[in-house]
Structures are given as C-alpha cells and as structure tokens.
Backbone as a ProteinNet text record, in pm:
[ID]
protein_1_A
[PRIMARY]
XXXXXXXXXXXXXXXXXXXXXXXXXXXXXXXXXXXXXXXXXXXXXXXXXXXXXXXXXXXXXXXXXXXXXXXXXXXXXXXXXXXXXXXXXXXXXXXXXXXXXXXXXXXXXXX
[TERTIARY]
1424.1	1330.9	1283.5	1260.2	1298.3	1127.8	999.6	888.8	858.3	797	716.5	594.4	514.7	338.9	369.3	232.5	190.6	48.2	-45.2	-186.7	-206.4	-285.9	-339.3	-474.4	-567.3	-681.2	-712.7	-801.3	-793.3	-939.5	-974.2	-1026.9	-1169.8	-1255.4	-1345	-1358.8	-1244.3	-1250.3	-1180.8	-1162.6	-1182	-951.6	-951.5	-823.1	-740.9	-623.8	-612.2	-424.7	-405.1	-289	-188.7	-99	-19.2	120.8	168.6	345.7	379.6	520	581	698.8	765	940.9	1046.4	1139.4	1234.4	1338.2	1340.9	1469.5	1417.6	1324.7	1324.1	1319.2	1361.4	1364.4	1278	1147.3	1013.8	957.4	854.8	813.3	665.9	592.7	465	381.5	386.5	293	272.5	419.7	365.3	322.8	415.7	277.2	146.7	98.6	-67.1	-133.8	60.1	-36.7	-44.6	77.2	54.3	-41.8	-93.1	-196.2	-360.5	-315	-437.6	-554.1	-523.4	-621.3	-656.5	-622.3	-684.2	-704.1	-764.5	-825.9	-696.5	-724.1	-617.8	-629	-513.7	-522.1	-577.4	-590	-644.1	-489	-356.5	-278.7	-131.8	-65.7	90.5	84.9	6.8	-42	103	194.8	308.4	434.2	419.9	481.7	559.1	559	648.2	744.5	690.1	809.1	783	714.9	648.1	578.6	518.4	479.6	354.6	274.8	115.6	91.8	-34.8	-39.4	-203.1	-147.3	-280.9	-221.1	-103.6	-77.9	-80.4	-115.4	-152.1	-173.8	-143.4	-202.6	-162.4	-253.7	-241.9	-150.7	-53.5	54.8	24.7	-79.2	-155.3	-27.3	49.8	203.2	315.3	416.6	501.1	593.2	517.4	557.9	719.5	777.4	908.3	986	957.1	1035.8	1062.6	972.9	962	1113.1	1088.4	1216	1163	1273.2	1199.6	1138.7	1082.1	1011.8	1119	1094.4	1186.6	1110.9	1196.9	1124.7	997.5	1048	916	820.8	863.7	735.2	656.1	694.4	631.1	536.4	629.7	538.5	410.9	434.1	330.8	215.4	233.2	160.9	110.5	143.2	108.4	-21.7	-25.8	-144	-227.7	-198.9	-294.9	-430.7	-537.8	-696.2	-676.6	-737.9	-761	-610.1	-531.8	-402.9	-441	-357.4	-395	-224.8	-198.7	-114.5	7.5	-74.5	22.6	45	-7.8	-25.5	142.3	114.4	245.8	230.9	330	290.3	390.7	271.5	344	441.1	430.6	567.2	681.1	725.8	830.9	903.7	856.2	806.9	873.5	1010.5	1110.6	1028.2	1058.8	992.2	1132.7	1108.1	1258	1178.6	1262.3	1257.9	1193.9	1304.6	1178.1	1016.9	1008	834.4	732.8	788.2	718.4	617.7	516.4	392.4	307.3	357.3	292.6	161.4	105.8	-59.1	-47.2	-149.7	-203.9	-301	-371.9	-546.9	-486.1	-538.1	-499.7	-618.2	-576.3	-617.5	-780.8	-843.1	-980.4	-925.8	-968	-938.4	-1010.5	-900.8	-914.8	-991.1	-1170.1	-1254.8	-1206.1
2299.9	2221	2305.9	2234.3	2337.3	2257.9	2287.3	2269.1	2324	2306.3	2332.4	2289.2	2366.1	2360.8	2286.8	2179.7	2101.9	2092.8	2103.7	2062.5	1917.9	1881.9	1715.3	1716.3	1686.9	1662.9	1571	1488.9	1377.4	1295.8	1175.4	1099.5	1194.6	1188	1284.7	1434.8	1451.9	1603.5	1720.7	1681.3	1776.4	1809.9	1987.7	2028.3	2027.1	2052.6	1979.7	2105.6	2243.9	2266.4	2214.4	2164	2094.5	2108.5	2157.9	2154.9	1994.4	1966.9	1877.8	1915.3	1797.8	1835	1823.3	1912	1863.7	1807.4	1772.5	1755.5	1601.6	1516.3	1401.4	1299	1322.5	1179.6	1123.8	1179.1	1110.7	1171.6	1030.6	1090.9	1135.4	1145.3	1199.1	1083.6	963.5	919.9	925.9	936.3	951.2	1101	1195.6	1265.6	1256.3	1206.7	1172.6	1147.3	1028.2	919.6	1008.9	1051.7	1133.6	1245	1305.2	1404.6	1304	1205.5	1111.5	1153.1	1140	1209.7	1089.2	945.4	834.4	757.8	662.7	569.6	453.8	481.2	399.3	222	182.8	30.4	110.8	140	202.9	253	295.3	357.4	330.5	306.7	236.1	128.7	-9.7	-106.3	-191.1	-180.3	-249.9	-213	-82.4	19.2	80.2	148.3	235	120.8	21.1	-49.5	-47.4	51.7	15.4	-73.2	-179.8	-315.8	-314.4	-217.1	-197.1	-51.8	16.4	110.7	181.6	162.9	227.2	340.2	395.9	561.4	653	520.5	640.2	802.4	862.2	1042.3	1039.6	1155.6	1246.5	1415.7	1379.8	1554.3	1625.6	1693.7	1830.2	1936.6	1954.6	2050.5	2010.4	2073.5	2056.6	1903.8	1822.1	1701.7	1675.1	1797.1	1851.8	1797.1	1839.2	1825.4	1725.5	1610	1487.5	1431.9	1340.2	1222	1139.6	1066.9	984.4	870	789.2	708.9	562.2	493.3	385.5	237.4	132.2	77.4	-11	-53.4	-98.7	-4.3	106.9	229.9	238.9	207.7	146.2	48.7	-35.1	-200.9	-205.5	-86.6	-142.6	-51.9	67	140.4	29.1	-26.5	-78	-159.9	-182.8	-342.9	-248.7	-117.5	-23.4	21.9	53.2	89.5	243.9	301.8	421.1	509.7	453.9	494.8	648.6	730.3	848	916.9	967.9	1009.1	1079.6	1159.2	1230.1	1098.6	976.9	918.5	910.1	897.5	836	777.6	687	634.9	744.5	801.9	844.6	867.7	721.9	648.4	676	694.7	701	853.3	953.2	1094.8	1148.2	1178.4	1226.5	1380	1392.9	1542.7	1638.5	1757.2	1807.1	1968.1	2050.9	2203.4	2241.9	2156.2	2189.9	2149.7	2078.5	2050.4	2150.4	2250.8	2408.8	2391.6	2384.5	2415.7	2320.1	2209	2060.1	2089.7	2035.1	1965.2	1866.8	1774	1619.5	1595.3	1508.4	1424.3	1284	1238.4	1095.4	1043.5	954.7	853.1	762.6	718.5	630.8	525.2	456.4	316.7	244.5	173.1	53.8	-54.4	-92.1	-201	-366.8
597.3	517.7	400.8	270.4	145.8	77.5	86.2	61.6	-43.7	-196.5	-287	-286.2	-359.6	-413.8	-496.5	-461.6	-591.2	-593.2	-664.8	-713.4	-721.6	-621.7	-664.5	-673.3	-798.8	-775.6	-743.9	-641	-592.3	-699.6	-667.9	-739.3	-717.7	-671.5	-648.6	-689.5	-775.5	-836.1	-754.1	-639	-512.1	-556	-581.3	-592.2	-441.5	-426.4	-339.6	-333.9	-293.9	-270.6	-167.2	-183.4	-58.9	-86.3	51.3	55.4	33.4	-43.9	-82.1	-27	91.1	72.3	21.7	-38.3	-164.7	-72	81.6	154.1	199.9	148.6	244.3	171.9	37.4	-89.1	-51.5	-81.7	-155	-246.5	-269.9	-461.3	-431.6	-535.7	-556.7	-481.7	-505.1	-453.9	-323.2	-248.1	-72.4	-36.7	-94.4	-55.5	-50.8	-178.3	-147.7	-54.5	-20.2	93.2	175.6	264.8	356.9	363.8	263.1	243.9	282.8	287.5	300	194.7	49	-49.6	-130	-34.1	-124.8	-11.7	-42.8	91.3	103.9	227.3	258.2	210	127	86.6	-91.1	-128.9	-312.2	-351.6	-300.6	-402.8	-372.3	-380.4	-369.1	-313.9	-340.1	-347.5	-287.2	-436.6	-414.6	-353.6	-276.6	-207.8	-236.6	-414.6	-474.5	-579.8	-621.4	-643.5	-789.9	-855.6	-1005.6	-1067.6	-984.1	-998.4	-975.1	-968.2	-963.5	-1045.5	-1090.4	-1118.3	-1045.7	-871.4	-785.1	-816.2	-823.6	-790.1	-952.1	-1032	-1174.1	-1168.9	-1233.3	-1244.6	-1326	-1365.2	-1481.7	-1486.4	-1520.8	-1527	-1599.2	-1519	-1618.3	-1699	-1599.7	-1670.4	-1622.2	-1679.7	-1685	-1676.5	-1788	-1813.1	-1886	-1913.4	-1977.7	-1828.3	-1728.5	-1599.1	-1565.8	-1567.6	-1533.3	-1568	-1513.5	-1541.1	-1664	-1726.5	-1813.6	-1742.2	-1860.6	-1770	-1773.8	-1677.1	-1710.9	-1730.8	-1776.8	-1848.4	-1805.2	-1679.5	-1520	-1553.4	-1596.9	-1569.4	-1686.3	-1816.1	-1940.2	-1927.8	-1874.7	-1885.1	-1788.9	-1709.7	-1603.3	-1644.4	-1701.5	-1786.2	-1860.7	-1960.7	-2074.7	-1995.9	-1876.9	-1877.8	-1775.1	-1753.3	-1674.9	-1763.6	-1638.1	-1700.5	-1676.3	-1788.2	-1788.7	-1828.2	-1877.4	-1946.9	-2080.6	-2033.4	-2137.4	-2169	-2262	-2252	-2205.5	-2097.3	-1974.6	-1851.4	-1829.2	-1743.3	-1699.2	-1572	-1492.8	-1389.9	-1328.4	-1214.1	-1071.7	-1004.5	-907.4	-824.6	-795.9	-676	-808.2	-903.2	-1003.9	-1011.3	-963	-953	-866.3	-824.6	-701.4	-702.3	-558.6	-535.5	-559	-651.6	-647	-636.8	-661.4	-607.9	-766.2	-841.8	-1008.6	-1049.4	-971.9	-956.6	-883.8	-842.8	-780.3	-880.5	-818.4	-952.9	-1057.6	-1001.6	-1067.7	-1023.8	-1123	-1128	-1148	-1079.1	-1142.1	-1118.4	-1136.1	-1124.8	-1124.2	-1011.4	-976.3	-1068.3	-1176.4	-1244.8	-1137.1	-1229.6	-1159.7	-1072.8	-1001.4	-879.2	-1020.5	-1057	-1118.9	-1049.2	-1094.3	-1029.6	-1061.9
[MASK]
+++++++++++++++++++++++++++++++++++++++++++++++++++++++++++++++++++++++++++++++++++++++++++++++++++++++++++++++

C-alpha cells in the first residue's frame, strides 16, 4: 500500500494531516469522507458524479498537478456559491503519488 500526505483544512479552520492511498482509485473527496472531516450528508451529495458542488475546495498548491478540469467540472463550478479561483470539485481529484504534499480548504456548506 503506497500512501501520501495531504493537508485538508476542514470547514471550521481546523488543519487536518492525513495519509491518502495512491493504490485504491479514489479521489480527494472520499478521503474526506473517510477522514470524516465533514458531516455526514454536507459533501459528495451526488456521489462523485460532478453534478453537485458539496465537495468544493480550495488547492492551496500545487494546482500545476491537477488534472484539467473537465467540462461537468466547469459547469457545475459555474452555478457554485463561494467559487474562487483555485476552486475545484473534489470527487474530480484522483489520488496519485504526485499529490505528496497537497493542501486544500474545503470551500463553505452552501445554505
């Protein structure tokens, strides 16, 4: 099992170091989930499918790494609250061995 660091600040401010596995094809947002750093029912709403934006964050670095975004991942941006320029949607976000060292801040719970 081949695990990297990632930084999540969770909605509450609170930093948050946690192993990620690069061997089990999942993305950023389930870690979260599994880190349980959002209330359960607030963040992959539509269960990774790009069609909600509960798992918004903000990619403090290394936004060069990222994947591009695709075009589901635009549009759903586009009608999201609290949209800033680094924004991404989580669930879009494959965990790979090049993400060693990510930061993010999960975006506000849209009221």
């Amino acid at each position: 099992m081949s695990d990297i660091k990632i930084t999540i600040i969770d909605r509450e401010g609170e930093a948050h170091q946690v192993d990620a596995p690069t061997d089990m094809n999942m993305n950023l947002m389930e870690v979260i989930r599994s880190y349980e750093l959002a209330p359960e029912g607030t963040i992959g709403i539509c269960g990774g499918m790009a069609m909600c934006a509960s798992c918004q964050c903000y990619m403090l670095n290394m936004e060069h790494m990222l994947p591009e975004k695709s075009f589901e991942e635009e549009d759903m941006l586009d009608q999201a609250f609290f949209v800033e320029d680094n924004s991404r949607l989580s669930c879009q976000i494959p965990i790979t061995e090049d993400l060693e060292g990510l930061e993010v801040k999960m975006a506000p719970e849209a009221t």
